[in-house]
C-alpha positions as CSV (number, residue, x, y, z in Angstrom):
1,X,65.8,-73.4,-153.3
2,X,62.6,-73.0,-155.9
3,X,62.1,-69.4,-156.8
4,X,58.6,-70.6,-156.6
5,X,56.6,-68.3,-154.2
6,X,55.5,-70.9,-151.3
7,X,52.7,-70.3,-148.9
8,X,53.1,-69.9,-145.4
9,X,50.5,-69.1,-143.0
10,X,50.9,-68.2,-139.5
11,X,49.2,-70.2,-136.9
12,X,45.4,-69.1,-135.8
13,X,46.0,-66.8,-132.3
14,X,44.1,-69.3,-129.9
15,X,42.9,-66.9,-127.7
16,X,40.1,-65.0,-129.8
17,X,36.7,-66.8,-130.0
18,X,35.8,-67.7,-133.4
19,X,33.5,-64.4,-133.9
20,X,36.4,-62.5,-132.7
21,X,38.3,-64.0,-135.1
22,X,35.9,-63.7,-138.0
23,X,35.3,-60.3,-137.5
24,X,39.2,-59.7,-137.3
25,X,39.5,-60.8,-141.1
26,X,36.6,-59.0,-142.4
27,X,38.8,-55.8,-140.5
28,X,41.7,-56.6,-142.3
29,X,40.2,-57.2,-145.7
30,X,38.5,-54.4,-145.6
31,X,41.2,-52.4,-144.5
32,X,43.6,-54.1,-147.1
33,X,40.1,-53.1,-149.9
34,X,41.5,-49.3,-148.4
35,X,44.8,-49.6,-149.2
36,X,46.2,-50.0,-145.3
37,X,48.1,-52.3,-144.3
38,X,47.3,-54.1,-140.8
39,X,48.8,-56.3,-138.1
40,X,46.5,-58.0,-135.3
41,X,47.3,-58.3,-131.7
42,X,49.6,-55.4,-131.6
43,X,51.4,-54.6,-129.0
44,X,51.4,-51.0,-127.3
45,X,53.9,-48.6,-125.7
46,X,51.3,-48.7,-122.4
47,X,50.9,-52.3,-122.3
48,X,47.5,-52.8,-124.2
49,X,46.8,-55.0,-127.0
50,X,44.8,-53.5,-130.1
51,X,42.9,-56.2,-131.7
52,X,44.3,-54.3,-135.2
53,X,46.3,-51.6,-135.9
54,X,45.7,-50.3,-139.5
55,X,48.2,-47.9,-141.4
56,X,47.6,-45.9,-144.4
57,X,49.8,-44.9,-147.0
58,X,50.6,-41.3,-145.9
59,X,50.9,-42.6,-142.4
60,X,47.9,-42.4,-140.5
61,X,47.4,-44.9,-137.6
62,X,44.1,-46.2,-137.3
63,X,43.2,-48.6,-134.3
64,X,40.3,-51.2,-134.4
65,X,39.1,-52.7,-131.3
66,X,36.9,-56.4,-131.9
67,X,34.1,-56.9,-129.6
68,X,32.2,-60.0,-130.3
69,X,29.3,-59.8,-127.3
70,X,27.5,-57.8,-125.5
71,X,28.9,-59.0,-122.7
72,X,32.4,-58.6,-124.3
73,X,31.8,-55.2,-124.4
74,X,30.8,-54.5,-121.0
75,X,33.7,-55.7,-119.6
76,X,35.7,-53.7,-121.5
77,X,36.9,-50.4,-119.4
78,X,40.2,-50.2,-121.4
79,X,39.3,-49.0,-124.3
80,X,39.7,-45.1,-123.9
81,X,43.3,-45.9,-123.8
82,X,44.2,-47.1,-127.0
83,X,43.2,-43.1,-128.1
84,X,46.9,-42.0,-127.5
85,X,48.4,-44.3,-129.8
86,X,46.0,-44.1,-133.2
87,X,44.3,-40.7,-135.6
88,X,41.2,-43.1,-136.0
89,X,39.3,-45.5,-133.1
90,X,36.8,-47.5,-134.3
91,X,35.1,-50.7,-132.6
92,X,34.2,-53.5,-134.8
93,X,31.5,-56.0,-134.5
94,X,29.6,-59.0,-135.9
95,X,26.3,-57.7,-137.2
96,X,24.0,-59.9,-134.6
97,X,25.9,-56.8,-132.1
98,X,23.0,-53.8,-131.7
99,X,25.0,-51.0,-133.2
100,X,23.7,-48.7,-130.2
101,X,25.9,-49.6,-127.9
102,X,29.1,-48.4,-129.3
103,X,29.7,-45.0,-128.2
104,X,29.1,-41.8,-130.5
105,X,32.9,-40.6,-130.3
106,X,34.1,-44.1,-131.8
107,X,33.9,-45.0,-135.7
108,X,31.9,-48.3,-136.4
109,X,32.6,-51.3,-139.0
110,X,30.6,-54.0,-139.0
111,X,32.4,-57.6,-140.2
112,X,32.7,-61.2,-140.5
113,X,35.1,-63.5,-142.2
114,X,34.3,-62.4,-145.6
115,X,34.7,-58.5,-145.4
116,X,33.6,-55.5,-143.4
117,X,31.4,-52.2,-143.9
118,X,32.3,-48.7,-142.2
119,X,29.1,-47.6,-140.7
120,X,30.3,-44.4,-138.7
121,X,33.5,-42.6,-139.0
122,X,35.2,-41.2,-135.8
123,X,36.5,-37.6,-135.6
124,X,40.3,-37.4,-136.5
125,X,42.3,-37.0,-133.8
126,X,45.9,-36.7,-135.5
127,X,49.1,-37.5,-133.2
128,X,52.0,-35.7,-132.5
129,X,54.8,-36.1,-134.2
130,X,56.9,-38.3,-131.6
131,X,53.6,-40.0,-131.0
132,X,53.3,-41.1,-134.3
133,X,57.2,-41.8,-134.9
134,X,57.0,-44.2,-131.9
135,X,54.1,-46.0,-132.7
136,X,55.1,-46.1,-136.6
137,X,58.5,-47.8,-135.4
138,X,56.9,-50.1,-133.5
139,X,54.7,-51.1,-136.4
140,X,57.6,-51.7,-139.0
141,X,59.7,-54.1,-136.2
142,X,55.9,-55.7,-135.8
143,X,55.7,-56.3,-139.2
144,X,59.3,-57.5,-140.1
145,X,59.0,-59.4,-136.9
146,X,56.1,-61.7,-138.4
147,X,57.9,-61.6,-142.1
148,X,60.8,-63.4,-140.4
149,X,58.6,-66.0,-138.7
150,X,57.1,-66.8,-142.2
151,X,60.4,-67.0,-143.7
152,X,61.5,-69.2,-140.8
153,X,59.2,-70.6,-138.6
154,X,62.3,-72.3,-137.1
155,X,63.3,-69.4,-135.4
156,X,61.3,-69.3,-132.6
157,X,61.5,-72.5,-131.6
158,X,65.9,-72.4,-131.5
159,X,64.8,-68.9,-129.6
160,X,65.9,-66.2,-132.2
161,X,62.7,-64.4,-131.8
């Protein structure tokens, strides 16, 4: 085997329109510009998908919800409870989105494919200490979950994963 570093890219998640997913890499990038690491499409203790979790290097959990339309938004009653599982909420949208309709108590970033902006910053809201433990764990087997699928993308179709 080379000791070359080879490139491997994970498939595009089909289900996100292509704003959704724009905005989604202007999150990332400009969480990675903060020095936070992020996965998408992360999975919650209650069931819920966060579009991205982001987490810092002392620990703090940040969640970033994507809404792409204003009629993605409206149809959106879930979002109050992604609150228990993050220190930091913040909705993220393209910039076409009037900022006035994201709610005061949320943080704001506005994206697209090439980066993002924080516009408002929410109030911290730190977790407890099991809560944060939990959703931390979660996080690392997340993470080393979609390292192993880069390492071997054979794995999940001979069911390992």
């Amino acid at each position: 085997m080379s000791a070359a570093l080879s490139l491997a890219i994970l498939p595009p998640d089909r289900r996100q329109s292509p704003t959704a997913a724009s905005v989604q890499r202007g999150v990332r990038r400009l969480f990675a510009d903060l020095g936070h690491v992020t996965i998408p499409e992360f999975s919650l203790a209650n069931g819920r998908r966060a579009d991205v979790i982001a987490l810092s290097a002392c620990g703090k959990l940040t969640i970033v919800e994507i809404k792409s339309s204003v009629a993605d938004f409206r149809a959106d009653k879930k979002w109050p409870d992604y609150r228990d599982y993050c220190d930091r909420f913040y909705f993220a949208i393209p910039e076409n989105l009037p900022e006035s309709l994201i709610p005061e108590e949320a943080g704001l970033i506005v994206a697209d494919a090439f980066g993002g902006a924080i516009l408002r910053d929410p109030a911290d809201h730190p977790l407890s200490g099991a809560r944060r433990k939990a959703v931390t764990l979660r996080f690392a087997h997340s993470a080393a979950s979609l390292l192993h699928t880069l390492a071997d993308p054979g794995a999940i179709r001979e069911g390992v994963l």
